[in-house]
Phi, psi and omega in degrees: 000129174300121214288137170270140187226172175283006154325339192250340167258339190247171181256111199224163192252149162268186170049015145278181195289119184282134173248139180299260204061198204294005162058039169299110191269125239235136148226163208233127183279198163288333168276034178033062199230147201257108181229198132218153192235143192309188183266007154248054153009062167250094176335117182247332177240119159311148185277135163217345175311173160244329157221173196206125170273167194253018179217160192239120149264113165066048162067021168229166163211142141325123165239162167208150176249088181093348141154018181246114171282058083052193186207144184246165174249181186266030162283301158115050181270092165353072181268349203221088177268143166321100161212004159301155164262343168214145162229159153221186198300201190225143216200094179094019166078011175230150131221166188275138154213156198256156179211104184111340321166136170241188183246099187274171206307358196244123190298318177294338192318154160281314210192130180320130163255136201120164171064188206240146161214143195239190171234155164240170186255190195274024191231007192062345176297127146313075212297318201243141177269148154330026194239009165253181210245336196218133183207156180250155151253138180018035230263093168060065179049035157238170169173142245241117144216160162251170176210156207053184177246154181286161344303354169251054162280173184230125181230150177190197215211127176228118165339180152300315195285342218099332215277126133000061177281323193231096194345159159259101198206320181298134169304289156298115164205134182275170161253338167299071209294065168277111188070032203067006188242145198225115180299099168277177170228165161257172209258025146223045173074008176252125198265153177186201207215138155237178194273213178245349156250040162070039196255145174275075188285355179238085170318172194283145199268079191284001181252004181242146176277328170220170176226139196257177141295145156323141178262103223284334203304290197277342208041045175218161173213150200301157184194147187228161171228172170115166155231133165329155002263359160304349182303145170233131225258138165199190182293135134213170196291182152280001167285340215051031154289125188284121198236016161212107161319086172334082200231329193277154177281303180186128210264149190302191159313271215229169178255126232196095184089015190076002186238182169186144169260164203220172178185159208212139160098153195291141198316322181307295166309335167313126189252121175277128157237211151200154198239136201253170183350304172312316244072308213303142165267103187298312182251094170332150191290085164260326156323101197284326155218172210203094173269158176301150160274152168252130189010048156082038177246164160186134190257139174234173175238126189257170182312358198242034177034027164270165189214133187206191187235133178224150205266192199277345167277009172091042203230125183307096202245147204280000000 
């Protein structure tokens, strides 16, 4: 039988960093009760579980009995007994758990809806109280929760200890501190940036209709003026200086080899090129397509559908 893990009850991330220790292997009795057992497969936690995670973060895993979860450590010691309604891993020595939260009727759902969430340390002690609606986990001792739901959620940003870094006053707050800025939206629909001590270094950007995150590569992020799908798309710094003039109908992904392709003109018609870091346009907009560059390639298409390869000055190439 195929080990059932709490993937399917807790709200947990893949593809975080798995930790060893005693290398606890999660098995299933005849009563379909949940243990684990070490790696020369000598039972160290008896099965008593209904469900079991089969990986250990920062030396805890999830367990749970009848759907209220807890946590064992990779001793396979009970440090946490099951009575949250949701958890995630534990991320900074903290992780969130929910209390009051259901599961709704949709099998893919992410995470309980509903209830309060707090964060506990690795003793089970509450650390953080149980009273926002919306919470992350942990990232270099900080981390983005909210209270209310959107569109009138309040989101702001608090330490390990609880404390307050950044007020709970945002519709929107990102956590990705990309070139040191971190993307907010305000509850009247406008973007900017805070720092890493939580200072509004970008104010809110009242000429622009949407704002992207930073681009760490380039230090610049995307900024539109306009409503989709009419918008016109350019640049500004990390000062919130505009360093590309919101001119493209639509700008690539990403900047790639120091370049991004661009287009200009009504969608039938749009013509591609590319433009570096500056704005300058490196490549004329000549182009019916416009792909990225790759080691100092980028396949294109010209109006006569032909589709070839050109180097970064724009020169045809095998």
């Amino acid at each position: 039988m195929k080990t059932k893990t709490l993937f399917t009850i807790c709200f947990l991330f893949l593809g975080a960093v798995t930790v060893k220790a005693q290398q606890l292997k999660p098995f299933e009795d005849s009563n379909q009760k949940w243990g684990y057992k070490n790696a020369s497969g000598n039972v160290v936690v008896k099965p008593k579980y209904t469900s079991v995670n089969n990986r250990f973060h920062e030396g805890m895993a999830s367990v749970a009995i009848d759907g209220k979860i807890g946590f064992i450590n990779d001793k396979g010691v009970e440090i946490v007994p099951p009575k949250y309604d949701g958890v995630d891993e534990f991320a900074d020595g903290l992780a969130p758990v929910n209390l009051g939260g259901k599961w709704p009727e949709d099998p893919n759902a992410p995470n309980v809806q509903g209830g309060k969430w707090g964060y506990i340390d690795k003793t089970g002690k509450e650390v953080i109280p149980l009273i926002y609606d919306e919470i992350r986990k942990f990232k270099n001792g900080k981390v983005v929760v909210s209270i209310g739901k959107y569109p009138n959620r309040k989101a702001g940003m608090i330490d390990n200890t609880g404390k307050e870094i950044v007020p709970l006053k945002y519709k929107t707050l990102w956590d990705d501190f990309s070139v040191g800025r971190a993307l907010f939206q305000t509850v009247d629909d406008t973007f900017g940036f805070i720092d890493e001590t939580g200072k509004e270094a970008i104010p809110p950007l009242t000429q622009y209709s949407t704002v992207n995150s930073f681009q760490a590569k380039v230090g610049l992020a995307k900024v539109f003026v306009g409503k989709s799908p009419n918008s016109k798309g350019g640049f500004i710094d990390k000062n919130g200086k505009e360093a590309v003039a919101p001119k493209y109908d639509q700008l690539g992904a990403y900047f790639s080899d120091g370049l991004l392709s661009v287009g200009i003109g009504a969608k039938a018609e749009r013509k591609f090129g590319y433009i570096d870091p500056t704005g300058k346009e490196v490549i004329p907009l000549i182009y019916k397509r416009a792909e990225v560059f790759k080691s100092g390639r980028a396949r294109v298409t010209d109006f006569n559908n032909r589709t070839f390869y050109i180097d970064k000055t724009g020169k045809e190439v095998e």
